[in-house]
PDB file of N, CA, C and O in Angstrom:
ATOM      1  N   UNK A   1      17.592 -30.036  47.423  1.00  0.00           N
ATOM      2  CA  UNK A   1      16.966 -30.753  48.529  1.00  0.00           C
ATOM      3  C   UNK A   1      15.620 -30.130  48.848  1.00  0.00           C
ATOM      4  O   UNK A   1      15.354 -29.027  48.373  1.00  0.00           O
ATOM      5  N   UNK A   2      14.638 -30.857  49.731  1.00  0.00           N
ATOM      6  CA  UNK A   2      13.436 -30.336  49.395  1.00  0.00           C
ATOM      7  C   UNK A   2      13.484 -29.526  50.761  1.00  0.00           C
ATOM      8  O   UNK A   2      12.405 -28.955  50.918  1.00  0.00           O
ATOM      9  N   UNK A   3      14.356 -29.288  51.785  1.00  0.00           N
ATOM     10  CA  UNK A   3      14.259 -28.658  52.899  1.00  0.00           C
ATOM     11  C   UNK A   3      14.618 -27.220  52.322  1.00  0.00           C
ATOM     12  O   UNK A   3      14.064 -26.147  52.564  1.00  0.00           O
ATOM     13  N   UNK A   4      15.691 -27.493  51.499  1.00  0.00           N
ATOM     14  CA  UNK A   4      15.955 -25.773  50.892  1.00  0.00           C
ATOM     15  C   UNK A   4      15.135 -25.425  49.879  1.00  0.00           C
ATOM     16  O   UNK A   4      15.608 -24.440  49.313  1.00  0.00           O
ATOM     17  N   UNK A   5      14.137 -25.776  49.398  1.00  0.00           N
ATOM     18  CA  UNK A   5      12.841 -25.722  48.063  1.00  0.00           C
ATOM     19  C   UNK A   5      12.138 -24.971  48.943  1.00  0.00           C
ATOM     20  O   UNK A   5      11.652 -23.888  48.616  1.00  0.00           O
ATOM     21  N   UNK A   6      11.997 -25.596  50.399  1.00  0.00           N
ATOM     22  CA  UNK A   6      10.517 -24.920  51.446  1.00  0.00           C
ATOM     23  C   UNK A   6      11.185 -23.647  52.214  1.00  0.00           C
ATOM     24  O   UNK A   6      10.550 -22.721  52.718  1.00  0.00           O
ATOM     25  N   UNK A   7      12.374 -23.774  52.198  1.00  0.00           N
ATOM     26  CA  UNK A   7      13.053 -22.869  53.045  1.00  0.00           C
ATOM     27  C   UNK A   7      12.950 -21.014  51.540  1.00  0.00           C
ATOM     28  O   UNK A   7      12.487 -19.882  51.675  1.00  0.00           O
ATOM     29  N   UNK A   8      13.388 -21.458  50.812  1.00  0.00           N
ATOM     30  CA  UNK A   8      13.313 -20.866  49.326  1.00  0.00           C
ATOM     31  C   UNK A   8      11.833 -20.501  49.190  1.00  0.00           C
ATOM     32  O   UNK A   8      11.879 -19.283  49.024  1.00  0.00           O
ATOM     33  N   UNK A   9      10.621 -20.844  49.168  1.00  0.00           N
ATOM     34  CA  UNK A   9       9.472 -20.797  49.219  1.00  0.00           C
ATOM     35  C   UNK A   9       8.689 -20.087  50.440  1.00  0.00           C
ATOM     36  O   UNK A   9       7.581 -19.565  50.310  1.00  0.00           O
ATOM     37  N   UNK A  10       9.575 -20.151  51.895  1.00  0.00           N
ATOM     38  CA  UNK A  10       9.556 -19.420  53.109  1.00  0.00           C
ATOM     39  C   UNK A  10       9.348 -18.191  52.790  1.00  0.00           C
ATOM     40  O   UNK A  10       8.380 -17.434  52.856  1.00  0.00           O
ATOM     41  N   UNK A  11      10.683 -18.095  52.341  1.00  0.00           N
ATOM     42  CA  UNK A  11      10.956 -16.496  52.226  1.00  0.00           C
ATOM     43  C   UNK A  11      10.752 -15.702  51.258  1.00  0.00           C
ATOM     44  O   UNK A  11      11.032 -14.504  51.253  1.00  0.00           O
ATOM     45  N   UNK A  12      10.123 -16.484  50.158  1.00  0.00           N
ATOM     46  CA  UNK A  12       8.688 -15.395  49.430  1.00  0.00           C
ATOM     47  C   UNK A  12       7.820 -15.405  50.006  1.00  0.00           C
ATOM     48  O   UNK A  12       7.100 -14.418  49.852  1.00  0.00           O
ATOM     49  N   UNK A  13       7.526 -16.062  50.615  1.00  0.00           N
ATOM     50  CA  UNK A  13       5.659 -15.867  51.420  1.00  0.00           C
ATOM     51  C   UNK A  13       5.795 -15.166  52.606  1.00  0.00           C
ATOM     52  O   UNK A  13       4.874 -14.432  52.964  1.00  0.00           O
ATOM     53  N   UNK A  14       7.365 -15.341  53.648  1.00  0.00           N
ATOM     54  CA  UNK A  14       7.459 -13.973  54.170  1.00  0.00           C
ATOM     55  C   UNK A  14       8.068 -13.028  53.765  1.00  0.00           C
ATOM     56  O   UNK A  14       8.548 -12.367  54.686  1.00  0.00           O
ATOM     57  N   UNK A  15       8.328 -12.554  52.523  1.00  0.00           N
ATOM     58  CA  UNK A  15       7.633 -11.155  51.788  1.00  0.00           C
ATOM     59  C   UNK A  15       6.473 -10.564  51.743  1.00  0.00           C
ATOM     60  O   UNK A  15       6.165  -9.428  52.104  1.00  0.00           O
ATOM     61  N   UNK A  16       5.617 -11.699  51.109  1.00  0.00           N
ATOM     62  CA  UNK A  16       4.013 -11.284  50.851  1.00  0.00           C
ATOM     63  C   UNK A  16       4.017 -11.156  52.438  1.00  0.00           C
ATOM     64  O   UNK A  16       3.737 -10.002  52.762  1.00  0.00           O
ATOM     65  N   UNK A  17       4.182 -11.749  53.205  1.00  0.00           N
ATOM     66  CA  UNK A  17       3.400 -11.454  54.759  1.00  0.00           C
ATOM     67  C   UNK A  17       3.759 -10.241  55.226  1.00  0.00           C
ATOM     68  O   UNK A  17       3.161  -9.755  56.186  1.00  0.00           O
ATOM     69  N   UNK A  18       4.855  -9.549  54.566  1.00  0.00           N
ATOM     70  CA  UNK A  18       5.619  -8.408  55.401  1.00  0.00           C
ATOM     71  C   UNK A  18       5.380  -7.432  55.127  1.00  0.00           C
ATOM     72  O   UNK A  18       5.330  -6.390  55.780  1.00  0.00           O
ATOM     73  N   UNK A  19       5.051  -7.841  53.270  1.00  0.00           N
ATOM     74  CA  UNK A  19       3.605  -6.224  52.706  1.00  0.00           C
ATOM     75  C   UNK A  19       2.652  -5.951  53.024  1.00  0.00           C
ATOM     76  O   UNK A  19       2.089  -4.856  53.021  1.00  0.00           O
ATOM     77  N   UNK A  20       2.133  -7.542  53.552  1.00  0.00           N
ATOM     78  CA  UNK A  20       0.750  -7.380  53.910  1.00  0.00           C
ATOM     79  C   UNK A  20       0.466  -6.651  55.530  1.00  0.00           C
ATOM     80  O   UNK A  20      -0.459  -5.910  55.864  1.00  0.00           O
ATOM     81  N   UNK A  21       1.573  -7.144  56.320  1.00  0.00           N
ATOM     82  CA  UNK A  21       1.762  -6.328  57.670  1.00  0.00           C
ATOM     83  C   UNK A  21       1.993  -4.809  57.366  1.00  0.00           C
ATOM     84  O   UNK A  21       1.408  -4.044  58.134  1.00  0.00           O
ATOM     85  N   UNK A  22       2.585  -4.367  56.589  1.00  0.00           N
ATOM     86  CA  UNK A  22       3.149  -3.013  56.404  1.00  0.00           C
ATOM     87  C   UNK A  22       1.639  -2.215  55.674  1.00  0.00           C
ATOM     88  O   UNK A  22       1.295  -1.072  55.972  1.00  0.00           O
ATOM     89  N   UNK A  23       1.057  -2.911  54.908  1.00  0.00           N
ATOM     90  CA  UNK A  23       0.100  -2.591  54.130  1.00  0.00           C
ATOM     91  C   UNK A  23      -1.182  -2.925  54.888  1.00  0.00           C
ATOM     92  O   UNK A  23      -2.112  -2.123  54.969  1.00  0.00           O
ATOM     93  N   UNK A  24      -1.191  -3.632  55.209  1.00  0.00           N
ATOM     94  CA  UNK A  24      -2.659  -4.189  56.181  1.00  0.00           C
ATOM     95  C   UNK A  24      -3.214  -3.241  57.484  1.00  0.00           C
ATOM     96  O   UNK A  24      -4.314  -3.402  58.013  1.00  0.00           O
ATOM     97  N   UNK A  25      -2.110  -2.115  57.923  1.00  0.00           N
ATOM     98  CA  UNK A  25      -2.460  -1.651  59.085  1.00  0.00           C
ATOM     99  C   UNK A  25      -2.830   0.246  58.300  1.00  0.00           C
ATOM    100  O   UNK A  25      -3.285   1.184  58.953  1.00  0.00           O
ATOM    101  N   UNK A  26      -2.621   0.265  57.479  1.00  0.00           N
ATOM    102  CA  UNK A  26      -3.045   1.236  56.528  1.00  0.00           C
ATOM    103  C   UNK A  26      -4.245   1.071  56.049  1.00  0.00           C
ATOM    104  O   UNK A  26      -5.060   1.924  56.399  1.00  0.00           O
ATOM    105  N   UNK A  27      -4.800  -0.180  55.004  1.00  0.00           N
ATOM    106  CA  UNK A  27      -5.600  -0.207  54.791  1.00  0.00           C
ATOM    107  C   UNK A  27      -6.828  -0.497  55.996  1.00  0.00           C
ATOM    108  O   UNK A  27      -7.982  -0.769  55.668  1.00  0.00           O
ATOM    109  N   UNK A  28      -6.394  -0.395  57.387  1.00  0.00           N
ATOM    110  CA  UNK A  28      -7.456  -0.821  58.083  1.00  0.00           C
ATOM    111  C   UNK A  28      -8.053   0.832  58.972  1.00  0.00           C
ATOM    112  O   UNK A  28      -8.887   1.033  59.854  1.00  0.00           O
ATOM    113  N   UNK A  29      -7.221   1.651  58.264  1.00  0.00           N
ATOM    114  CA  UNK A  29      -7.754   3.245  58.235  1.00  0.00           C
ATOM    115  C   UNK A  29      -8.581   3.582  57.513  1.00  0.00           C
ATOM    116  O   UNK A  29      -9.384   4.456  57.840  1.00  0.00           O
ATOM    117  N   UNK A  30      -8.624   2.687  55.761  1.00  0.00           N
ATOM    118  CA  UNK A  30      -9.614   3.526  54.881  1.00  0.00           C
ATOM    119  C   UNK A  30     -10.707   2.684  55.110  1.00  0.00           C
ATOM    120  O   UNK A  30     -11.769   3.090  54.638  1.00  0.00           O
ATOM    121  N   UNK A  31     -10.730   1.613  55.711  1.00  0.00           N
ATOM    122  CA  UNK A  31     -12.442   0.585  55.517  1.00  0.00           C
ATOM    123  C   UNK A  31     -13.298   0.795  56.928  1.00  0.00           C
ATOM    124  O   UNK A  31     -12.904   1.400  57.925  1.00  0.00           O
ATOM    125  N   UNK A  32     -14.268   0.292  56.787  1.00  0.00           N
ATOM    126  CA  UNK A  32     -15.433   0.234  57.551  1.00  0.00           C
ATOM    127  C   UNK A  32     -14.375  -0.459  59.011  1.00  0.00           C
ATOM    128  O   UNK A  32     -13.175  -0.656  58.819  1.00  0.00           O
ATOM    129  N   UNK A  33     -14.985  -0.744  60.312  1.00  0.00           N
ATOM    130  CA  UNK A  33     -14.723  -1.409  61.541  1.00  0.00           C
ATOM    131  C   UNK A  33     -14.734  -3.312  60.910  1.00  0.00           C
ATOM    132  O   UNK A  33     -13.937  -4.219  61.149  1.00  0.00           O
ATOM    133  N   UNK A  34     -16.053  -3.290  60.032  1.00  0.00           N
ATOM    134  CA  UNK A  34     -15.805  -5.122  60.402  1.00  0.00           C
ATOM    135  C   UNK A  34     -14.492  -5.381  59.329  1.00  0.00           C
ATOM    136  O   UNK A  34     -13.554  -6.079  59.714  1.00  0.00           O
ATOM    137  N   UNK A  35     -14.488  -4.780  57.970  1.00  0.00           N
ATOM    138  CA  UNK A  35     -13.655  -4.950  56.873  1.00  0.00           C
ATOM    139  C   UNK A  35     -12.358  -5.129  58.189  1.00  0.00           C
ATOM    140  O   UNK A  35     -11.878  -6.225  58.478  1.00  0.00           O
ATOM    141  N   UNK A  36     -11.976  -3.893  58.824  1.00  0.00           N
ATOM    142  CA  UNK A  36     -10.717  -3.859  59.404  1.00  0.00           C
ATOM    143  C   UNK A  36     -10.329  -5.170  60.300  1.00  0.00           C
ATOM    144  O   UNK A  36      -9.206  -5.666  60.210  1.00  0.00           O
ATOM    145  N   UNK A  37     -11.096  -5.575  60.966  1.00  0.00           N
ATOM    146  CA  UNK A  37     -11.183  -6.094  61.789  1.00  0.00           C
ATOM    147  C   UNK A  37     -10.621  -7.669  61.338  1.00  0.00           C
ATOM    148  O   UNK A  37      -9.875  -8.437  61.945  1.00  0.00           O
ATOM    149  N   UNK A  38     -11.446  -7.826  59.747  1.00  0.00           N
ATOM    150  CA  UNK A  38     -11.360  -8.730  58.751  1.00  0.00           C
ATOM    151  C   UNK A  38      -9.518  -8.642  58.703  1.00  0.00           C
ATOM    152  O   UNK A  38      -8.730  -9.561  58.928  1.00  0.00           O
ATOM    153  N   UNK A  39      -9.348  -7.841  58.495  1.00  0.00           N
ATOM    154  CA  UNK A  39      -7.911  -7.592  57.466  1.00  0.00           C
ATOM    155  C   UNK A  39      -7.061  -7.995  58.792  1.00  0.00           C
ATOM    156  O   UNK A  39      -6.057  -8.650  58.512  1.00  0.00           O
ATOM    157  N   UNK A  40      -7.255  -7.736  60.206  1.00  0.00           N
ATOM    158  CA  UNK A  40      -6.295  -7.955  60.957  1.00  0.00           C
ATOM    159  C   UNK A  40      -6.394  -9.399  61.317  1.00  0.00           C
ATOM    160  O   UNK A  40      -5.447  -9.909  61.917  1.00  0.00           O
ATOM    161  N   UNK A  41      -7.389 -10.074  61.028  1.00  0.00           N
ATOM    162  CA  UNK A  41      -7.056 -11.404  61.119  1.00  0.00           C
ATOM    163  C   UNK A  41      -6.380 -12.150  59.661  1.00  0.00           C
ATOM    164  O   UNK A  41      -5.370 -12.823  59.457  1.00  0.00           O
ATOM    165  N   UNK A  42      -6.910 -11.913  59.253  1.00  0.00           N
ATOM    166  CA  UNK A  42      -6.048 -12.128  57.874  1.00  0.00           C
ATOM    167  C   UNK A  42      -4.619 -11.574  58.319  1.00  0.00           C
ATOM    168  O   UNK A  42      -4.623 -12.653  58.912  1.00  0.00           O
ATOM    169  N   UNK A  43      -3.659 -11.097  58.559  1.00  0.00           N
ATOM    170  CA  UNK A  43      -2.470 -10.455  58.550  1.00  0.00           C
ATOM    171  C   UNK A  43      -2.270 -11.742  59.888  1.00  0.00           C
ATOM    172  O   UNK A  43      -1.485 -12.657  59.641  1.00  0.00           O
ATOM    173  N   UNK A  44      -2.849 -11.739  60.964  1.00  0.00           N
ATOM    174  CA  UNK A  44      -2.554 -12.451  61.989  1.00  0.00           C
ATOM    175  C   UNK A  44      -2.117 -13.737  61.554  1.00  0.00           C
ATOM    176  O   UNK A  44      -1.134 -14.397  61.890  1.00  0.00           O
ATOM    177  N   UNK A  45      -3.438 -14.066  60.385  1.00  0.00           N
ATOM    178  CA  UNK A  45      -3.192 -15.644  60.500  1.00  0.00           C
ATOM    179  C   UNK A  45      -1.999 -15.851  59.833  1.00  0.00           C
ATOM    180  O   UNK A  45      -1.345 -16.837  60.173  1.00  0.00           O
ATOM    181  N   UNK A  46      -1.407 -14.855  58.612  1.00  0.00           N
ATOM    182  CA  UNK A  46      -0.738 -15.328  57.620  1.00  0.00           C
ATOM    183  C   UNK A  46       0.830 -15.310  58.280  1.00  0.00           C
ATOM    184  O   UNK A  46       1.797 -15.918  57.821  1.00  0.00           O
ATOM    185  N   UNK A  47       0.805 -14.285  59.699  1.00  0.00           N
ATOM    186  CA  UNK A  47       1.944 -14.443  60.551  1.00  0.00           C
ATOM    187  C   UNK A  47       2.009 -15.694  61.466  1.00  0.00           C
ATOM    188  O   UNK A  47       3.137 -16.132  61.694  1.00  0.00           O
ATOM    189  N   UNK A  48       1.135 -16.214  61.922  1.00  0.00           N
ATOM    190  CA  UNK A  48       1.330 -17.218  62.493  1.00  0.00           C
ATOM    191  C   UNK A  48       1.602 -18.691  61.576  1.00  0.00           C
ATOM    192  O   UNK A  48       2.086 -19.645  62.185  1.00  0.00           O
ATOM    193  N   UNK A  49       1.225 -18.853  59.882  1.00  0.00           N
ATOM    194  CA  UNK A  49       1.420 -19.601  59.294  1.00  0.00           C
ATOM    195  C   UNK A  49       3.237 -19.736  58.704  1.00  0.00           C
ATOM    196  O   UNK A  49       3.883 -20.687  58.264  1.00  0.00           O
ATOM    197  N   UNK A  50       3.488 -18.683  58.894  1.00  0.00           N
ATOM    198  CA  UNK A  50       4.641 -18.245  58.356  1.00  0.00           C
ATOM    199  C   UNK A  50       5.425 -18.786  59.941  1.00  0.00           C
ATOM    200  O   UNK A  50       6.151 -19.779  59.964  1.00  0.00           O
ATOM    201  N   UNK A  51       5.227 -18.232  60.773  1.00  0.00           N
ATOM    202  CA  UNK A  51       5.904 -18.674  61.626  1.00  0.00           C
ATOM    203  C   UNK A  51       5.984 -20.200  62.333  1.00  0.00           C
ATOM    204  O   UNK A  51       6.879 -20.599  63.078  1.00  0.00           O
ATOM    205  N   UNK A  52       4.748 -20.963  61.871  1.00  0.00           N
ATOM    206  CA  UNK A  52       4.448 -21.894  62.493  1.00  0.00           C
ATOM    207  C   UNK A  52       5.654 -23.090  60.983  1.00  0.00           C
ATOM    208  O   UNK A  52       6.482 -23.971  61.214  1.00  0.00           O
ATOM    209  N   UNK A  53       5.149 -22.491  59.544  1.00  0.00           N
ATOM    210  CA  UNK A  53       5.916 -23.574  58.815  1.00  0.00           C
ATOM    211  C   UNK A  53       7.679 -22.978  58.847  1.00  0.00           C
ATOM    212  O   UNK A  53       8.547 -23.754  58.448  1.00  0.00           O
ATOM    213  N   UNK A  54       8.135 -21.337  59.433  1.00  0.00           N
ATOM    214  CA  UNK A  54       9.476 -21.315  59.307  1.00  0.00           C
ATOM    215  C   UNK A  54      10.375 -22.481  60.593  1.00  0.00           C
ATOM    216  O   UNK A  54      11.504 -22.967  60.518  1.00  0.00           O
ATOM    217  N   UNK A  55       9.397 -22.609  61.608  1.00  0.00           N
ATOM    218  CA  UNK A  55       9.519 -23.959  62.784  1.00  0.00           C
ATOM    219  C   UNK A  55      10.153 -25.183  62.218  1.00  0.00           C
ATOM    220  O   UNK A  55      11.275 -25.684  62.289  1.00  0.00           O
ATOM    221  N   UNK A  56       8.489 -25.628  61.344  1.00  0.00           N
ATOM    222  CA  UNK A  56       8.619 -27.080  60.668  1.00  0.00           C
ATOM    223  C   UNK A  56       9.975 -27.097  59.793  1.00  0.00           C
ATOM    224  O   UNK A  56      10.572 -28.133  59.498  1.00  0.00           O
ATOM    225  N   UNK A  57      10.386 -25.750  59.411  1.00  0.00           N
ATOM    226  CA  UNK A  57      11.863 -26.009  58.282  1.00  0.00           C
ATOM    227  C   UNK A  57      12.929 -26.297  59.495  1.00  0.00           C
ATOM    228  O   UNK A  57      13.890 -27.061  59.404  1.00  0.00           O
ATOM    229  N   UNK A  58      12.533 -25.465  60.743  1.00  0.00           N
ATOM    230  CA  UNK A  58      13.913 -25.414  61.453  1.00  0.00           C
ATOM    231  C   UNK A  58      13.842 -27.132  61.838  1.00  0.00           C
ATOM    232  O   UNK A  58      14.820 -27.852  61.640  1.00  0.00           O
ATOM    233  N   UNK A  59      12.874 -27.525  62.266  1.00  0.00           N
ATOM    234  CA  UNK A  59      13.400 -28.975  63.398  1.00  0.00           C
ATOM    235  C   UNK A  59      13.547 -30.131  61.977  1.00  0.00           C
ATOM    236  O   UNK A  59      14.472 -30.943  61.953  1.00  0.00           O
ATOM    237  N   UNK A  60      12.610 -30.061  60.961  1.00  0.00           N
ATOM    238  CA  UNK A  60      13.078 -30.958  59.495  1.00  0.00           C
ATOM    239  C   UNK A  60      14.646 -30.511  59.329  1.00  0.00           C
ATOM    240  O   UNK A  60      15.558 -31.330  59.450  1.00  0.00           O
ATOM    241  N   UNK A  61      14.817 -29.421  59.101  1.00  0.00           N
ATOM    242  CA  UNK A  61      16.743 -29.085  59.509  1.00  0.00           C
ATOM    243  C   UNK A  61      17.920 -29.846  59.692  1.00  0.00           C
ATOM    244  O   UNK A  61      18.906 -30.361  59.165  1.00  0.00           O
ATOM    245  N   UNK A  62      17.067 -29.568  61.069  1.00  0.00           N
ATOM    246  CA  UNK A  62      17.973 -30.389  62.414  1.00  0.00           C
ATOM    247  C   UNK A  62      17.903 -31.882  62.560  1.00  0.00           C
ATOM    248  O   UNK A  62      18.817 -32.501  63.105  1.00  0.00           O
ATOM    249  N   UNK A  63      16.551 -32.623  61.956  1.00  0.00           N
ATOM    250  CA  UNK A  63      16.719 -33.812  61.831  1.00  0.00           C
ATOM    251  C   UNK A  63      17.384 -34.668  60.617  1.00  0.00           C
ATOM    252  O   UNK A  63      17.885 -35.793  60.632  1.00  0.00           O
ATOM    253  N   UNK A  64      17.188 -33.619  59.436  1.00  0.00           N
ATOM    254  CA  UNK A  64      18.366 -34.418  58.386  1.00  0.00           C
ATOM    255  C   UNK A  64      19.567 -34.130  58.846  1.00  0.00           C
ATOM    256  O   UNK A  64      20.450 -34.844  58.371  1.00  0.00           O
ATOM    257  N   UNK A  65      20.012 -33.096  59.831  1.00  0.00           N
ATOM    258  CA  UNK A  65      21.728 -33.167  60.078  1.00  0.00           C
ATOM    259  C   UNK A  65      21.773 -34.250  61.047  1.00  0.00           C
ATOM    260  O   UNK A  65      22.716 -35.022  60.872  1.00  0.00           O
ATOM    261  N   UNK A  66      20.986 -34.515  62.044  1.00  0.00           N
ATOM    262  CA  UNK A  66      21.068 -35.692  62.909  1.00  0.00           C
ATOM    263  C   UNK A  66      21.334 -36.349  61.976  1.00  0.00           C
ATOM    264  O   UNK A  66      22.548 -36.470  61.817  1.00  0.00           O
ATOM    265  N   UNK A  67      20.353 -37.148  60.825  1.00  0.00           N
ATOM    266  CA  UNK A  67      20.765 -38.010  60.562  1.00  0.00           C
ATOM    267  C   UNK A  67      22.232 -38.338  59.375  1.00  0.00           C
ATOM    268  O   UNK A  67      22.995 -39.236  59.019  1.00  0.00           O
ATOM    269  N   UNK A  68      21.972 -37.167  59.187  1.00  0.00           N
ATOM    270  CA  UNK A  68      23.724 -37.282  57.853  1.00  0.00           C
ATOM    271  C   UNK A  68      24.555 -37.557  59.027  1.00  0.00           C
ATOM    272  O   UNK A  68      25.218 -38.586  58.899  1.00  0.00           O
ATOM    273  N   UNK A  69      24.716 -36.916  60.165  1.00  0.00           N
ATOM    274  CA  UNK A  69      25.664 -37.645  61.279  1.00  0.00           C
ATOM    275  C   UNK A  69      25.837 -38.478  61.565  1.00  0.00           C
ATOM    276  O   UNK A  69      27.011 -38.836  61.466  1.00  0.00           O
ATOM    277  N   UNK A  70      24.912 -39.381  62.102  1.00  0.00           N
ATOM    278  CA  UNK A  70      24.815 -40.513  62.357  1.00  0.00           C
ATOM    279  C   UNK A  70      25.280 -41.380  61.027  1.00  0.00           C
ATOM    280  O   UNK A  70      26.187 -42.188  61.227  1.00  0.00           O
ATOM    281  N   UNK A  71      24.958 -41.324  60.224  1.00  0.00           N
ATOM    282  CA  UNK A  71      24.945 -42.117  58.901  1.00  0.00           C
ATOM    283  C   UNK A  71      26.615 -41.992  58.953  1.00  0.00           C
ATOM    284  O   UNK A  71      27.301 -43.014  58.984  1.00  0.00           O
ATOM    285  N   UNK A  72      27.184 -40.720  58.960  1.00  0.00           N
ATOM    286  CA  UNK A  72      28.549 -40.871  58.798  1.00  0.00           C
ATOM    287  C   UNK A  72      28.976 -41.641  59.867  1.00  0.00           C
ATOM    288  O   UNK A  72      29.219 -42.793  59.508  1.00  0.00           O
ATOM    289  N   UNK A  73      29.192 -41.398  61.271  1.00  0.00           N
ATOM    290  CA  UNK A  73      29.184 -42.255  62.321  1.00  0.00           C
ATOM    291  C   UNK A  73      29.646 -43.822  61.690  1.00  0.00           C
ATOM    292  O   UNK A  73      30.773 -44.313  61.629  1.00  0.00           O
ATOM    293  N   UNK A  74      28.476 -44.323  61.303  1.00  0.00           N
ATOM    294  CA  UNK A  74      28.211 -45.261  60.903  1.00  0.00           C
ATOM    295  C   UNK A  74      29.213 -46.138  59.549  1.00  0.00           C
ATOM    296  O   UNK A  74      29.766 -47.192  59.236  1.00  0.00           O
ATOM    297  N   UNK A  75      28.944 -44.947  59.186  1.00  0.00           N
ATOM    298  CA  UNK A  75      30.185 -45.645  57.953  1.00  0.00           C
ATOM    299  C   UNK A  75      32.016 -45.197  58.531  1.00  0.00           C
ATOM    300  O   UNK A  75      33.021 -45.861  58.277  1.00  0.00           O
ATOM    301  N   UNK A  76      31.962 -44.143  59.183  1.00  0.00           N
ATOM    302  CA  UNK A  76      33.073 -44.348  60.201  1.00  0.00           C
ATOM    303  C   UNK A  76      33.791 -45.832  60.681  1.00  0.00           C
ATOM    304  O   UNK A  76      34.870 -46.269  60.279  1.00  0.00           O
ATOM    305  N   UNK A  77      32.804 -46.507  61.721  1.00  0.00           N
ATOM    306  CA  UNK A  77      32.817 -47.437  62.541  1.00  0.00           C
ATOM    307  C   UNK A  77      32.850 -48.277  61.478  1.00  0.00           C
ATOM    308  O   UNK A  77      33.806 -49.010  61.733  1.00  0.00           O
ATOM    309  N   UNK A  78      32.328 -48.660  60.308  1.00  0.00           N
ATOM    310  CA  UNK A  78      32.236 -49.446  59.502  1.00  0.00           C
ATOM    311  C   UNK A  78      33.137 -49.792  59.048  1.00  0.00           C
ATOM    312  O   UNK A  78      33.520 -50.943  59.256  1.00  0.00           O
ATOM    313  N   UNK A  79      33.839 -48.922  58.239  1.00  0.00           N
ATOM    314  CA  UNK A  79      35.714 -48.918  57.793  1.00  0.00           C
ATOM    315  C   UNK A  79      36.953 -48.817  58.692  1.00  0.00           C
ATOM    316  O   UNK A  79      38.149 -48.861  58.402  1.00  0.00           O
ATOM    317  N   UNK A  80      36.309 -48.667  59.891  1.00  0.00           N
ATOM    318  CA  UNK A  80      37.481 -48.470  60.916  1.00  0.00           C
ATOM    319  C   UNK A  80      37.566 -49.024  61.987  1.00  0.00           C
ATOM    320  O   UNK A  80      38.528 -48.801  62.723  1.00  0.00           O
TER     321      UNK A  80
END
């Protein structure tokens, strides 16, 4: 299903985001002020992307179980 493809795809990219947090606040010791400054938005954004599409998996989720429910519902009432 393509909700578990993105969900599967989530959670390599929050890997990369979690090296890059772990790694990003290190490397913002060896560079210049703007480089650093650079790197913490970079780390920011890639947390808020991560968090903003692990969202879009949760409520896409919740709306194919709405609807497999309903659908059963439906064929419930249908045969019965």
């Amino acid at each position: 299903m393509l909700w578990q493809e993105l969900s599967h795809r989530l959670s390599e990219c929050t890997e990369a985001v979690s090296a890059q947090n772990q790694d990003g606040g290190r490397l913002t010791e060896l560079v210049g002020p703007e480089a650093a400054d650079q790197l913490k938005d970079m780390v920011a954004h890639g947390n808020q992307l991560i968090s903003s599409t692990e969202e879009r998996i949760r409520v896409e989720t919740e709306r194919v179980k709405l609807q497999r429910h309903r659908s059963l519902e439906v064929v419930q009432k249908s045969f019965f």
